[in-house]
N, C-alpha and C positions, 0 to 999 in steps of 0.2 A: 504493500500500500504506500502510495507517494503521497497524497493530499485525500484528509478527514471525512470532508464534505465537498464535494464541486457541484457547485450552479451554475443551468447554461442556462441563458436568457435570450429566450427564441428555440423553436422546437422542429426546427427543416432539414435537411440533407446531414448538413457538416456536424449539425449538433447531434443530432440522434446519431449519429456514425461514432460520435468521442462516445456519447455513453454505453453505445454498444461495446466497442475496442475498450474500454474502460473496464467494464463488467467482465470482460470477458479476460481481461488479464490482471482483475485483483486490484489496481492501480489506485480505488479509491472505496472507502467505506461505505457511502453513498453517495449518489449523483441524483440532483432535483431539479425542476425543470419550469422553465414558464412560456408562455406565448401569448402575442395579441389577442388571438382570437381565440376563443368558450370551444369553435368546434376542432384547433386543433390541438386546444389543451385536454379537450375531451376526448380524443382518437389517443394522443401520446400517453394518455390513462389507460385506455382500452386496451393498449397494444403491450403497455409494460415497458414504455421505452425506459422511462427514468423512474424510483426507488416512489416519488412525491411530485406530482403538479401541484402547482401554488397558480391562483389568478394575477399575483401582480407580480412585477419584480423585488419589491422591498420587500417583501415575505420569501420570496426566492433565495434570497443573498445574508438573509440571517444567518450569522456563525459559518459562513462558507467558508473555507481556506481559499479555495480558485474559486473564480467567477469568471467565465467566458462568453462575453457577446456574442452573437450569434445569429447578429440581426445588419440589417440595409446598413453599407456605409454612411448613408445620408441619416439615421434613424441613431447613433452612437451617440451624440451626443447631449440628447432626449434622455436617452434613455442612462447615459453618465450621471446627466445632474438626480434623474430620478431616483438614483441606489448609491449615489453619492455618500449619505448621510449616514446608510444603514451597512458600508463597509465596518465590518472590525479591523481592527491594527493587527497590521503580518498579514491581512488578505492578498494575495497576489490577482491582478485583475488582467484579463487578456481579451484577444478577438481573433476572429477568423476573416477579418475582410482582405480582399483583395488589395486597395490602396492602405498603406502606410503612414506616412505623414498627414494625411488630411485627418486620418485615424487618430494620431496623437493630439492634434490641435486641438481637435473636438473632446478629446475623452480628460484627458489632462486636467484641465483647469477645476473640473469636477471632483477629484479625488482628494480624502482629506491626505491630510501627514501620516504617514506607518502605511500606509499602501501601496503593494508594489507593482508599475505595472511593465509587463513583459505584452508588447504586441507579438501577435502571431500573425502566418498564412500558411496555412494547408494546401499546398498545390492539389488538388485534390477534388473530383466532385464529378456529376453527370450531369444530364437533361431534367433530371425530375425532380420536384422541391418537397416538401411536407417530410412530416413524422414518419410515414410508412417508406420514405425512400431510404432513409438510413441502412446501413448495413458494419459488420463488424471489422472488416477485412478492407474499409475503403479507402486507409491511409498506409495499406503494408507496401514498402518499395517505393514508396511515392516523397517528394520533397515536403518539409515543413520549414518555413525559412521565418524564424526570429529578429524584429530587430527592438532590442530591449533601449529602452533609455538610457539615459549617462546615471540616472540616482538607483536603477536595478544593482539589488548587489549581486555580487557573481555567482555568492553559492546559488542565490533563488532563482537565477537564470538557467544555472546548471541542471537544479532539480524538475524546471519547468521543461529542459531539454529533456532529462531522464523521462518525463510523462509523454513526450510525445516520441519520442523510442521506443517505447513499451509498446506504445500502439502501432509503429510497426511504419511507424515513419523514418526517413534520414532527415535528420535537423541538419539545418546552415544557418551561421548568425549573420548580417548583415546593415548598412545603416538605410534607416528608410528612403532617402531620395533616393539611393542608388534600388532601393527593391522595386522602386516605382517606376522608375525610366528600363529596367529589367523588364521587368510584367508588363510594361507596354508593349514591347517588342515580342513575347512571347502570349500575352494571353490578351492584352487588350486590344490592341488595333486589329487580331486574327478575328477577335471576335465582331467589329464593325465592322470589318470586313466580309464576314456574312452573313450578317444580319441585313450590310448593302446588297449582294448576292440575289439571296432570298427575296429581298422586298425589287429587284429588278423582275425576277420570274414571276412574282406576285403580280406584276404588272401587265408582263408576254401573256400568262396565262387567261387573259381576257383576250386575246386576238388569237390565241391556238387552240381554243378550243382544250385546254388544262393537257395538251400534250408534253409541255413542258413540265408535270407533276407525273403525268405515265408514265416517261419515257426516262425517266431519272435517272439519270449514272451515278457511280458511287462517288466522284467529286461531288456532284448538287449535292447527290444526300448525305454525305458528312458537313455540309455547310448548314444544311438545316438543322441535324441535330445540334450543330454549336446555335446556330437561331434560334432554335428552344429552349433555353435557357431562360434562365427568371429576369422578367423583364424591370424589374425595382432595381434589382439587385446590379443589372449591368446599366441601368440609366445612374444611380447614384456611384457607380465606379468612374463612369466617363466625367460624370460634374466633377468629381473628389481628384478626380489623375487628369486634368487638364493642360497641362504644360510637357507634359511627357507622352499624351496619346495624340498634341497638336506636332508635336516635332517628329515624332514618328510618321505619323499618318506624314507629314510633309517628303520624308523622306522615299515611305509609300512609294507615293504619287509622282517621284523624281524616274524611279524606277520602274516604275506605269510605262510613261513618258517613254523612257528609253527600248523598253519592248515593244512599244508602238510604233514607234520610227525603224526598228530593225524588218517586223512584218511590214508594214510599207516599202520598204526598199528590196525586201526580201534576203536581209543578211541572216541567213541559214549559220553561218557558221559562228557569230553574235548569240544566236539561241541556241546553237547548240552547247558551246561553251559554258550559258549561262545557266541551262538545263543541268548540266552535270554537276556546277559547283553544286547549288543548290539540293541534288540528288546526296552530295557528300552528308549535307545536314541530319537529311533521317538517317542513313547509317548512323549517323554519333547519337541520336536521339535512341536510336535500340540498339548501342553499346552500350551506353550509360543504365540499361533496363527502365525504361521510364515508356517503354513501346512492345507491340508482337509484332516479328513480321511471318505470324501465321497467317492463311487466306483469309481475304474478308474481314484484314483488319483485327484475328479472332473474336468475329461476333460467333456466338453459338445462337445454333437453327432449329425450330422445332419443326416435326414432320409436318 
């Protein structure tokens, strides 16, 4: 057992996954839970995710050791000042968002003296949100990338490292600007990138006759599994990472540009060059194990 009591505040994907990996490696005494909404505190009752649902958060976070946000970037610091008051001294407080810094700015100011906080990101997640999508195994192998304050002390960062080991993640520590102009290039502009995709064919699809939904290749349809993704969730990551998804997307769009002018002119050997570097990437992506390159991406098929 690492921490007494853990509350997660918000009951969707990434939470119900800690307190399943949690349960399921001892890691914690109890884990108790809260949520917005009556019917998904209701379900995470029914289902057994966590030990105790609480309606609010400040019943949630009584006598917690960890408290993990687990809610909208944009909703953190709402939700800081509201459990503010009812941290004990030595609680260690964390989050799961995607953005970094905008995370600290907001949650910060909220937390009294003796509170420690270590943010987090779980590289980590699918298409599907709520209580019931959780699972126990959805951070084995996968990154969880720290980037603690200057007033975290080390052991508590260490032991906060040790909790997400357990679960079956590899920790890296990092400082948040640099997480955030990171995650742009890897998860945030891939993602408006097809959510643009998607909302093009959304469009064709009214003059094809929804041929462009039939006939879908496995390019389209991996664009739209990242398009379903929770749409709170990634409009409050692009408000929060706005100087690193604007320089990115810039840079995008530079590279756009230069594959457009090679098929115009027809420089074959511009693309194909440019094909192969790029072919290098997934190789190191399923060196690193962080990919399968079983068929179909290993999705499993049912008859």
């Amino acid at each position: 057992m690492i921490y007494k009591r853990v509350a997660l505040i918000g009951l969707g994907l990434i939470a119900g996954s800690i307190a399943l990996a949690a349960k399921r490696r001892g890691l914690a005494e109890t884990v108790v839970g809260t949520a917005r909404t009556a019917q998904t505190r209701e379900t995470a009752q029914k289902i057994g995710l966590v030990d105790e649902v609480f309606e609010t958060p400040e019943q949630a976070v009584k006598d917690a050791d960890l408290v993990i946000l687990c809610v909208p970037v944009g909703a953190m610091a709402a939700v800081a000042a509201q459990i503010g008051p009812h941290l004990k001294a030595g609680c260690v407080i964390s989050d799961v968002g995607s953005v970094k810094q905008a995370v600290i700015d907001a949650v910060s100011p909220h937390l009294p003296d003796g509170v420690i906080f270590i943010p987090a990101h779980p590289l980590a997640g699918t298409e599907h949100s709520g209580p019931e999508a959780g699972f126990a195994t959805l951070f084995d192998n996968r990154f969880c990338l720290l980037t603690p304050t200057d007033a975290a002390p080390v052991n508590e960062v260490a032991r906060y490292r040790d909790f997400w080991e357990q679960m079956g993640a590899k920790v890296e520590q990092m400082d948040a600007e640099h997480h955030d102009r990171v995650l742009a290039v890897t998860s945030h502009v891939p993602h408006i990138i097809a959510y643009t995709m998607v909302g093009v064919a959304d469009d064709l699809r009214r003059v094809t006759n929804s041929e462009v939904i039939k006939y879908s290749a496995a390019g389209f349809r991996d664009f739209t599994r990242i398009a379903a993704s929770d749409p709170t969730m990634w409009r409050d990551v692009f408000l929060n990472n706005e100087a690193a998804t604007l320089e990115i997307l810039g840079r995008f769009t530079e590279e756009l540009f230069a594959l457009q002018r090679a098929i115009r002119k027809g420089d074959g050997e511009l693309l194909f060059d440019y094909f192969t570097r790029t072919r290098a990437i997934r190789r190191g992506i399923l060196d690193a194990g962080q990919d399968t390159d079983a068929p179909d991406f290993g999705r499993t098929r049912s008859d």
